[in-house]
TIRO-268393 format. One record per atom (N, C-alpha, C): y, z, x; residue in three letters. Coordinates in steps of 0.2 Angstrom, whole numbers. Layout:
BEGIN
+-------+-------+-------+--------+
!     y !     z !     x ! residu !
+-------+-------+-------+--------+
!     Y !     Z !     X !    ALA !
...
+-------+-------+-------+--------+
END
This chain:
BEGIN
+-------+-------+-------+--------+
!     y !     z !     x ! residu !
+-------+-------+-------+--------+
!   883 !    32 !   780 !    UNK !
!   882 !    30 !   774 !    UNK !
!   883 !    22 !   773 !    UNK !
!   879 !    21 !   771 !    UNK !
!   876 !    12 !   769 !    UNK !
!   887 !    10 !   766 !    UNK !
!   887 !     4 !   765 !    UNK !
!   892 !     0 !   763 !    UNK !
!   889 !    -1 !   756 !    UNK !
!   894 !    -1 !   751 !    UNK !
!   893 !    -3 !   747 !    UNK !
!   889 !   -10 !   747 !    UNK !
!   883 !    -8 !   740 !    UNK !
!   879 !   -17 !   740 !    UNK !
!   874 !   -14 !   745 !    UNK !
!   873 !   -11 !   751 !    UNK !
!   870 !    -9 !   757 !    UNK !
!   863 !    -5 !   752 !    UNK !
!   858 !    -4 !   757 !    UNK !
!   853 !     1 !   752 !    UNK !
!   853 !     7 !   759 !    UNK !
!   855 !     9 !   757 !    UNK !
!   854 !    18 !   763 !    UNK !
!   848 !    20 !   763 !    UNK !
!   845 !    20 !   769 !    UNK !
!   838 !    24 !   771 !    UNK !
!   835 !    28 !   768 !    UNK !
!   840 !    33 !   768 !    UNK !
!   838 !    40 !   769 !    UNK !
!   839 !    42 !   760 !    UNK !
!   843 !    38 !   757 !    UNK !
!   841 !    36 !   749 !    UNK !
!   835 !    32 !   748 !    UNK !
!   834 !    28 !   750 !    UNK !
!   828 !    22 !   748 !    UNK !
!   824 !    31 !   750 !    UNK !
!   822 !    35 !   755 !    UNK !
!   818 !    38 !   755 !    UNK !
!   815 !    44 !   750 !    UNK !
!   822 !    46 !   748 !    UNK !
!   823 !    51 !   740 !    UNK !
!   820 !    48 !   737 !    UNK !
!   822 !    40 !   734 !    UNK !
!   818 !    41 !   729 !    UNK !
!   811 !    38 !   728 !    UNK !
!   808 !    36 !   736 !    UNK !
!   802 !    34 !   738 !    UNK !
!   797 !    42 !   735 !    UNK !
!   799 !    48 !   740 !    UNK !
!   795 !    53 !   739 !    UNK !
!   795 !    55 !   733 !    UNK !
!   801 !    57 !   730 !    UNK !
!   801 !    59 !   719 !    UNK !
!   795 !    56 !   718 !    UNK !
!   796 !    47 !   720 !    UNK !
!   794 !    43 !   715 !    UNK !
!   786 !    45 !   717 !    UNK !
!   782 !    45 !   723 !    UNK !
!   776 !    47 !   725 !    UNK !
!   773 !    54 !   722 !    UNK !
!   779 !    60 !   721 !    UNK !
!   776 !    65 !   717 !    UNK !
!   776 !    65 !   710 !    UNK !
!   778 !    60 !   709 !    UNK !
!   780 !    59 !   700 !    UNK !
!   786 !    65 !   699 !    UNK !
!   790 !    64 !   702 !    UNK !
!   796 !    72 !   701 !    UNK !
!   804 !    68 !   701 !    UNK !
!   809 !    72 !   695 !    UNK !
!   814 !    70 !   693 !    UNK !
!   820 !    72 !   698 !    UNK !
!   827 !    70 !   696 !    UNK !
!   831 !    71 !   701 !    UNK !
!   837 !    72 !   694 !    UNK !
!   841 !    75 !   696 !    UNK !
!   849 !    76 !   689 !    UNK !
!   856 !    77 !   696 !    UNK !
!   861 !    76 !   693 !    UNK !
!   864 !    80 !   698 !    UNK !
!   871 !    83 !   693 !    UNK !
!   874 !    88 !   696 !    UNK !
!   882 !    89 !   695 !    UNK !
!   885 !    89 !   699 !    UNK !
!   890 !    84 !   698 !    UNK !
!   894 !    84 !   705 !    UNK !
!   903 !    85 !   703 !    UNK !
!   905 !    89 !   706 !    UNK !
!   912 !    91 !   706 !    UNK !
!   917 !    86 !   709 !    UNK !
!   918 !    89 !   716 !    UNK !
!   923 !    83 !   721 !    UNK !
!   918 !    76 !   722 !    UNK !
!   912 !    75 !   721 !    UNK !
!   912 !    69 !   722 !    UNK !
!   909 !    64 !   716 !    UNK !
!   911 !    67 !   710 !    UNK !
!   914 !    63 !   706 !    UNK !
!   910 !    57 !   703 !    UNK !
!   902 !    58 !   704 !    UNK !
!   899 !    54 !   702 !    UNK !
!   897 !    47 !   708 !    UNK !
!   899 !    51 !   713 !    UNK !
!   899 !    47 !   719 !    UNK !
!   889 !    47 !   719 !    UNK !
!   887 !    55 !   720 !    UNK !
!   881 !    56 !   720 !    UNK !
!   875 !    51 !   718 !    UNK !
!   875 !    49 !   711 !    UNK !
!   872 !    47 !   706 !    UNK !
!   872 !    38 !   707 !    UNK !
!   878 !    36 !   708 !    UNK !
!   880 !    30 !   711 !    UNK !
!   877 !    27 !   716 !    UNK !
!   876 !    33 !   721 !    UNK !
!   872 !    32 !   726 !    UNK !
!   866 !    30 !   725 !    UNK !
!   862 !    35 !   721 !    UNK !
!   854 !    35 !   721 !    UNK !
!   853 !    26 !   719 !    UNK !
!   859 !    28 !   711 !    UNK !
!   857 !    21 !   706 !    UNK !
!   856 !    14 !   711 !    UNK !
!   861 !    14 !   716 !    UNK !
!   859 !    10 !   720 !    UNK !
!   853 !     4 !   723 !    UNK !
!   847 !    12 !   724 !    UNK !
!   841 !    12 !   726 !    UNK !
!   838 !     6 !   720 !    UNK !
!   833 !     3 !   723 !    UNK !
!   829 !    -1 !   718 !    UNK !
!   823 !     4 !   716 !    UNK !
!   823 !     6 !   710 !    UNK !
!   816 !    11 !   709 !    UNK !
!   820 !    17 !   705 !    UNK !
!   826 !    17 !   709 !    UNK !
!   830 !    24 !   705 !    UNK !
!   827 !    26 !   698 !    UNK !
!   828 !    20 !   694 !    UNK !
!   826 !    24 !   686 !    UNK !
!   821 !    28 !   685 !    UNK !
!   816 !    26 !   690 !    UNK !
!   808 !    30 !   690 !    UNK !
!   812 !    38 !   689 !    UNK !
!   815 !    40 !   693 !    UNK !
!   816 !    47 !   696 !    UNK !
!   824 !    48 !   692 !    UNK !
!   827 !    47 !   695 !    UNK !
!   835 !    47 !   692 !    UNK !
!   838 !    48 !   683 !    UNK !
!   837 !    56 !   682 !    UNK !
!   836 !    58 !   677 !    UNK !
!   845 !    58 !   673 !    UNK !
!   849 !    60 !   676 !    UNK !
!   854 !    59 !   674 !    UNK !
!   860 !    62 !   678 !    UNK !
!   865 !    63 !   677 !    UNK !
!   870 !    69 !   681 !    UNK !
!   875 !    69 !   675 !    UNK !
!   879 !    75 !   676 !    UNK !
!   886 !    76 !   675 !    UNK !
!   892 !    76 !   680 !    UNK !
!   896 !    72 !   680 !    UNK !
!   904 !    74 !   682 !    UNK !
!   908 !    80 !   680 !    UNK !
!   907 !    85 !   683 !    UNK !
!   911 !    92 !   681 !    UNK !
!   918 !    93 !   685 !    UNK !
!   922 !    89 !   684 !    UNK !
!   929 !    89 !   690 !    UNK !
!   931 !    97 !   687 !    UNK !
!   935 !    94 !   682 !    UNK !
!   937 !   101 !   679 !    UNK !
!   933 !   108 !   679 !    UNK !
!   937 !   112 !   681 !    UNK !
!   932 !   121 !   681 !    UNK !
!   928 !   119 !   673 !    UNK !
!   933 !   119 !   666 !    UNK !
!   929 !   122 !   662 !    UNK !
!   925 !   117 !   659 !    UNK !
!   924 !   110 !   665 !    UNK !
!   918 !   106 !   662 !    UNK !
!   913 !   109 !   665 !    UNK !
!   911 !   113 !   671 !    UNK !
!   906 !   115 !   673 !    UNK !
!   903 !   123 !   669 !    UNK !
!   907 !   123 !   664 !    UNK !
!   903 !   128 !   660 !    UNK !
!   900 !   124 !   652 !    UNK !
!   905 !   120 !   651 !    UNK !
!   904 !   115 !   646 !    UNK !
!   897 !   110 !   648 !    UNK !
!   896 !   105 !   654 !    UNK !
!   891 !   103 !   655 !    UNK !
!   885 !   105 !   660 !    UNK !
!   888 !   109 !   664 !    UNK !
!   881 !   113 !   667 !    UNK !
!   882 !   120 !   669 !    UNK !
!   883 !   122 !   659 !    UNK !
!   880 !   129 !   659 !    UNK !
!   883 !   135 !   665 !    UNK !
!   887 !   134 !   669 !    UNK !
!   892 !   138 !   671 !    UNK !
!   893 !   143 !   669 !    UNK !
!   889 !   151 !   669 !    UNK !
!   892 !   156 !   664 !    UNK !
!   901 !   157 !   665 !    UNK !
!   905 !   157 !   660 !    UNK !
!   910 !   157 !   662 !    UNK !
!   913 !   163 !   664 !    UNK !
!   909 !   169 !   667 !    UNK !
!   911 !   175 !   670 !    UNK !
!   912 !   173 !   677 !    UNK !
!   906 !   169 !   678 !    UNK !
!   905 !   167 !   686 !    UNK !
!   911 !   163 !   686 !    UNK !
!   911 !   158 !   685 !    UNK !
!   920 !   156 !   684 !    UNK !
!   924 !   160 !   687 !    UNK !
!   926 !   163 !   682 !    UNK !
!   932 !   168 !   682 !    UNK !
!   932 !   173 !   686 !    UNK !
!   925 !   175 !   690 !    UNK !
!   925 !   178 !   695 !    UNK !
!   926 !   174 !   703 !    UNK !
!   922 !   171 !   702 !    UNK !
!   922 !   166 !   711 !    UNK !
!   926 !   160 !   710 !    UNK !
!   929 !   157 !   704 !    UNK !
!   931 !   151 !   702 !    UNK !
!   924 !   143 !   704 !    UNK !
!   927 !   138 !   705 !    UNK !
!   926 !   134 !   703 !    UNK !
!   920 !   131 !   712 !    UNK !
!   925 !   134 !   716 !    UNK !
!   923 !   130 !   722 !    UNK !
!   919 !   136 !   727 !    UNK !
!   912 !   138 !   724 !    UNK !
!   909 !   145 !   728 !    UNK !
!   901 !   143 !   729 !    UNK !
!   898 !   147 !   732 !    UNK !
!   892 !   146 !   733 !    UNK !
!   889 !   147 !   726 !    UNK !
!   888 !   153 !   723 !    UNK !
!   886 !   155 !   717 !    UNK !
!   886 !   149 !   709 !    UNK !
!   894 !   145 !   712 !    UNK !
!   895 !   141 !   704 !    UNK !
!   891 !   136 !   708 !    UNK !
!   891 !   133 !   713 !    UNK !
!   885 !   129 !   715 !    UNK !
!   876 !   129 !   713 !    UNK !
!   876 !   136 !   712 !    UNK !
!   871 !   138 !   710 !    UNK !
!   868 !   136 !   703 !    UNK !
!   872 !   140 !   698 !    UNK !
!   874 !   138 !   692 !    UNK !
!   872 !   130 !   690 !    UNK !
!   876 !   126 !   694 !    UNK !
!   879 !   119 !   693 !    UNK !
!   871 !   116 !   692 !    UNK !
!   867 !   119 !   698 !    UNK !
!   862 !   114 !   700 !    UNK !
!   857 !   116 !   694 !    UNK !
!   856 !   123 !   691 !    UNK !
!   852 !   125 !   689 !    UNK !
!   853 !   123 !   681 !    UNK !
!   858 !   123 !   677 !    UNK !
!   861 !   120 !   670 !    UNK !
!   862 !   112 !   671 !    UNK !
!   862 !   108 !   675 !    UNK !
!   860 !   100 !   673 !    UNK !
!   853 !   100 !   672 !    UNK !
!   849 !   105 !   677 !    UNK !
!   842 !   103 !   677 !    UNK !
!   839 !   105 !   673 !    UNK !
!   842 !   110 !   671 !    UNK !
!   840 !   110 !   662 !    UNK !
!   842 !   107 !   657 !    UNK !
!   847 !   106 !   657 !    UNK !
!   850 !   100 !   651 !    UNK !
!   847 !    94 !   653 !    UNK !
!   843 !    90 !   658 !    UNK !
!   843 !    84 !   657 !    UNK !
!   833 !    86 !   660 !    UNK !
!   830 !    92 !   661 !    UNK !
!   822 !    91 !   661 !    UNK !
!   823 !    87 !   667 !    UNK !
!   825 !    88 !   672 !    UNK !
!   824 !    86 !   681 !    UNK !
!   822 !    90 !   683 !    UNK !
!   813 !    88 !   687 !    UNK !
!   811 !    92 !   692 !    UNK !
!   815 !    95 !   699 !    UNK !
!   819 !    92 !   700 !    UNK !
!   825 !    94 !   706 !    UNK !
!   832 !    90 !   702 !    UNK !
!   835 !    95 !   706 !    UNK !
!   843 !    95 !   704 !    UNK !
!   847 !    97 !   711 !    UNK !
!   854 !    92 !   710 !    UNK !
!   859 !    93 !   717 !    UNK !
!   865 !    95 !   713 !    UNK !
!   870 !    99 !   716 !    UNK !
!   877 !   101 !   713 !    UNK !
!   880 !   100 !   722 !    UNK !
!   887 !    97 !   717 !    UNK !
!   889 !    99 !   723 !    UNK !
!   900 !    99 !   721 !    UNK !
!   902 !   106 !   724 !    UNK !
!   908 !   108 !   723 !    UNK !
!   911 !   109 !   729 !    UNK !
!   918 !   107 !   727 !    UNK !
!   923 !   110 !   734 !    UNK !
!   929 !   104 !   733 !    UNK !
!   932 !   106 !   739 !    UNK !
!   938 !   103 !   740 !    UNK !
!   939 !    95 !   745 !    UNK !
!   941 !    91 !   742 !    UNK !
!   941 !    84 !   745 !    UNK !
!   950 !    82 !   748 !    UNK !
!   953 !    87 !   744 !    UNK !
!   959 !    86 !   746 !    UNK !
!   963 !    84 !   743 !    UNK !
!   971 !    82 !   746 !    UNK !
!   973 !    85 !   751 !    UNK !
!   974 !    88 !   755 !    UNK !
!   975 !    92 !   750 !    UNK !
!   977 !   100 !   750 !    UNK !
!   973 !   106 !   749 !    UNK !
!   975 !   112 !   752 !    UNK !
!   969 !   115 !   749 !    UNK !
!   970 !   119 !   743 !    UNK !
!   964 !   121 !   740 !    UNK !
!   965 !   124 !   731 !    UNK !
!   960 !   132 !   730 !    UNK !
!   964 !   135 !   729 !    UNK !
!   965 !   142 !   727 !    UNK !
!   960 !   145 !   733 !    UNK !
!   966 !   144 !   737 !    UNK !
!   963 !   146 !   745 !    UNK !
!   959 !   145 !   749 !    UNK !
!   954 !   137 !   745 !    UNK !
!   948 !   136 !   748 !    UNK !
!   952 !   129 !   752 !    UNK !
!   949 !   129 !   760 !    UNK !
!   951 !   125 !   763 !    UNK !
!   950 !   116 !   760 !    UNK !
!   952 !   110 !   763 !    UNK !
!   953 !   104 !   763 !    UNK !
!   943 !   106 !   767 !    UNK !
!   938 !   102 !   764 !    UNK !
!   934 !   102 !   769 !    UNK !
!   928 !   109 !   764 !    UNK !
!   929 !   112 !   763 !    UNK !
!   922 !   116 !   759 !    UNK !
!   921 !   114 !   754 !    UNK !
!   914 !   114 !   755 !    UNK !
!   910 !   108 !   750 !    UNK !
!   901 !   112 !   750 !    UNK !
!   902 !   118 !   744 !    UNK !
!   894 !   118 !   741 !    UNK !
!   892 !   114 !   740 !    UNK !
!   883 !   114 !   742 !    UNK !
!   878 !   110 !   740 !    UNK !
!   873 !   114 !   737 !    UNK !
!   871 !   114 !   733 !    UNK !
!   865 !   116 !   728 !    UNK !
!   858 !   114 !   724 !    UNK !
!   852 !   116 !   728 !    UNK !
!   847 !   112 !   726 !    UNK !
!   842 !   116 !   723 !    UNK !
!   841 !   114 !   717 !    UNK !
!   834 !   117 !   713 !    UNK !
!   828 !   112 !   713 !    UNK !
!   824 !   117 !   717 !    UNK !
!   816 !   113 !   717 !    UNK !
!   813 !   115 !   709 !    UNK !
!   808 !   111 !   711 !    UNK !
!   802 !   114 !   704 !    UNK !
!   801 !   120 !   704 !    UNK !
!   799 !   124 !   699 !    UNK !
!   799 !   130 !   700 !    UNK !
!   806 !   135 !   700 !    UNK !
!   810 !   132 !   702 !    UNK !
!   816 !   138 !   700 !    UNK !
!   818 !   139 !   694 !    UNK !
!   819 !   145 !   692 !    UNK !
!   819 !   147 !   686 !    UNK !
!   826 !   152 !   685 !    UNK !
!   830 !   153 !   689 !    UNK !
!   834 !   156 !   689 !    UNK !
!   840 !   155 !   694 !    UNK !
!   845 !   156 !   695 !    UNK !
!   853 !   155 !   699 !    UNK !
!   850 !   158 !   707 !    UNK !
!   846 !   162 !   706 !    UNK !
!   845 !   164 !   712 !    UNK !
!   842 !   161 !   716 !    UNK !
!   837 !   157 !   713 !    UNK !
!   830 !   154 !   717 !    UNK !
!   833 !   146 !   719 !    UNK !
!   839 !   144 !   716 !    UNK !
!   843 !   138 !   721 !    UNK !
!   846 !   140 !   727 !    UNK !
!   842 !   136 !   731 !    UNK !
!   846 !   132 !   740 !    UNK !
!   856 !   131 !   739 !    UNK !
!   857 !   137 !   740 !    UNK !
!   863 !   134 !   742 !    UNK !
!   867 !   131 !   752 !    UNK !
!   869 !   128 !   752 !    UNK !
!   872 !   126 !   758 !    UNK !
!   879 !   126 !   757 !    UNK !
!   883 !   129 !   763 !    UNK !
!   889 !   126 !   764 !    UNK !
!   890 !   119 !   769 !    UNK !
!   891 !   115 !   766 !    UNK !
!   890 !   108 !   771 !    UNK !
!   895 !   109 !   775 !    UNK !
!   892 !   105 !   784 !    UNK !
!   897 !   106 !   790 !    UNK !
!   899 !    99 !   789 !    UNK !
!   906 !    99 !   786 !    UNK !
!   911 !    94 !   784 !    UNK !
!   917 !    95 !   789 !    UNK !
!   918 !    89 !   795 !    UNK !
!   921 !    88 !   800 !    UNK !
!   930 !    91 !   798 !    UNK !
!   933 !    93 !   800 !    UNK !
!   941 !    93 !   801 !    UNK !
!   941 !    88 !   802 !    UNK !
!   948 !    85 !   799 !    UNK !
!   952 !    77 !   800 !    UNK !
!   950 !    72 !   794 !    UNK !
!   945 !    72 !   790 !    UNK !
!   942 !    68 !   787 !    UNK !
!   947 !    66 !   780 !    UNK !
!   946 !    60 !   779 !    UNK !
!   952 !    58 !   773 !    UNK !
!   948 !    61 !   765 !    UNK !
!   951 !    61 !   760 !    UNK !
!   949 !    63 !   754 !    UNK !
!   941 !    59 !   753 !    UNK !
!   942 !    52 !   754 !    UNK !
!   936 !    50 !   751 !    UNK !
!   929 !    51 !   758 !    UNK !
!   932 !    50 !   764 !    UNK !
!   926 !    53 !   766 !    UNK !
!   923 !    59 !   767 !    UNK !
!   927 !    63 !   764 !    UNK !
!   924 !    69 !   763 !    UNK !
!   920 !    68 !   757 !    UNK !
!   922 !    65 !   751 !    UNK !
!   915 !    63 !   746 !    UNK !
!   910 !    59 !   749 !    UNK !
!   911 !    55 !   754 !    UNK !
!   906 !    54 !   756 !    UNK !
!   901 !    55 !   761 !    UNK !
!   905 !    59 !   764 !    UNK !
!   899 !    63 !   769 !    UNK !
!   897 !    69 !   764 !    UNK !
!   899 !    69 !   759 !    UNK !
!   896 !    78 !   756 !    UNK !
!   890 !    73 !   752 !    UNK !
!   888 !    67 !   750 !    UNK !
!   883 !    63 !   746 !    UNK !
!   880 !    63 !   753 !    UNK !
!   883 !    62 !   757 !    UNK !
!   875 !    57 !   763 !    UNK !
!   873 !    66 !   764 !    UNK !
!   875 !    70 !   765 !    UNK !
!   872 !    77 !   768 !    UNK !
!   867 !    81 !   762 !    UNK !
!   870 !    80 !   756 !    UNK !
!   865 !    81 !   750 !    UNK !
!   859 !    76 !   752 !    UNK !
!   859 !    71 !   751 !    UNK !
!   854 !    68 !   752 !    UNK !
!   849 !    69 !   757 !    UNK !
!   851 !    71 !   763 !    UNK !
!   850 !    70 !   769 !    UNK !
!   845 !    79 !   767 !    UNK !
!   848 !    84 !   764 !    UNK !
!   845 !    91 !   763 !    UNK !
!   839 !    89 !   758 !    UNK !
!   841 !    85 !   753 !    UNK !
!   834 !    84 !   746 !    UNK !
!   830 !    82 !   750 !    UNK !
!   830 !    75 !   753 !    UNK !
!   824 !    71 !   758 !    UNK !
!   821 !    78 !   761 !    UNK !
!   826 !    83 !   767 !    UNK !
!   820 !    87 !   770 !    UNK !
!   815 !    93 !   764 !    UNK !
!   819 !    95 !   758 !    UNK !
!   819 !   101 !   755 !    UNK !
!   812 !    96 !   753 !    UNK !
!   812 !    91 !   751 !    UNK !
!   808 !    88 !   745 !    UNK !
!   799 !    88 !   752 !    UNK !
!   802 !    85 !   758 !    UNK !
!   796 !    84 !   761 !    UNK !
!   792 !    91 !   763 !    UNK !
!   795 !    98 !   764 !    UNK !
!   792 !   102 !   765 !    UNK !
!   790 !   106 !   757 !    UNK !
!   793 !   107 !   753 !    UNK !
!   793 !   110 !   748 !    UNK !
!   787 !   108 !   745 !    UNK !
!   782 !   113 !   743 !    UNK !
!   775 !   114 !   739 !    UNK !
!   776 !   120 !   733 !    UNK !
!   776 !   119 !   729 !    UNK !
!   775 !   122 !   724 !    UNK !
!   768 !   124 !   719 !    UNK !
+-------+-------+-------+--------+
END
C-alpha cells in the first residue's frame, strides 16, 4: 500500500475502470474504520465513482447503517461471512452504488468472541445483486504477526486488489 500523500496503483486502477463503465462504488467498513473510503478519496477522479460509505465499528451500527437484519446479528454476530454480506448489500442500497465493499473482523489486539486477531470478511456486491446471497464473500488471508493497523491496512489493499479483479471480469 502507497504512503500516505502516495497514489496506489491498484487504486488509481478502481477507480479508472468504475469510471470507464460509468459504475458507482459505497463501502461499510467495520475494523477498518473508514480506512477503505480514505483510500479511494485519495485517487484523483474518485468523486466520479465514490458514492459514499459508512463506518459500522459497533454491531448495532451495522443494523442501523447498513441494514444488518438484526437476527443475523444475534445469530453469527458481527464478525462472519453472512454480516459481510448484509454489510455490502444495505450501503448499496442506501447510497444507489453500482458495487459495494464491506469489510469485518478483528484488528486486535485480542481476539473477540472467539474470532481470532487476523479474520477479516470481505464482501462485494456487483450490479445486479439483489439479495444477501448473490454477494462475493472472502475470507481475506491476513498474515500472523501483523500489528492492529496493518491488518487494517492489508484488509483495504486486498479488497481493493479483489474489486479491481471482480470489476474486470464481471459482465452483467
Amino acid at each position: 500500500m502507497a504512503e500516505f500523500g502516495e497514489i496506489d496503483e491498484a487504486t488509481a486502477d478502481l477507480i479508472r475502470l468504475l469510471a470507464d463503465r460509468g459504475e458507482t462504488l459505497s463501502a461499510a467498513e467495520s475494523l477498518t474504520a473508514g480506512l477503505f473510503c480514505a483510500t479511494v478519496a485519495s485517487v484523483p477522479g474518485a468523486s466520479a465513482v465514490l458514492r459514499g460509505g459508512v463506518v459500522t465499528y459497533a454491531t448495532d451500527v451495522k443494523h442501523l447503517l447498513a441494514d444488518v437484519d438484526l437476527d443475523v446479528l444475534e445469530e453469527f454476530g458481527p464478525v462472519a461471512e453472512i454480516t459481510a454480506r448484509h454489510m455490502a448489500l444495505g450501503v448499496s442500497r442506501r447510497v444507489r452504488s453500482d458495487w459495494a465493499v464491506s469489510l469485518t473482523g478483528v484488528a486486535g489486539p485480542s481476539m473477540q468472541d472467539g474470532h481470532p486477531v487476523g479474520e477479516v470478511w470481505c464482501g462485494i456486491k456487483r450490479p445486479g445483486d439483489d439479495n444477501a446471497a448473490d454477494v462475493l464473500v472472502t475470507r481475506l488471508p491476513i498474515g500472523a504477526g501483523l500489528s492492529r493497523n496493518q491488518i487494517r491496512s492489508v484488509s483495504v489493499e486486498l479488497a481493493v486488489e479483489a474489486l479491481v479483479e471482480q470489476i474486470r471480469y464481471f459482465r452483467h
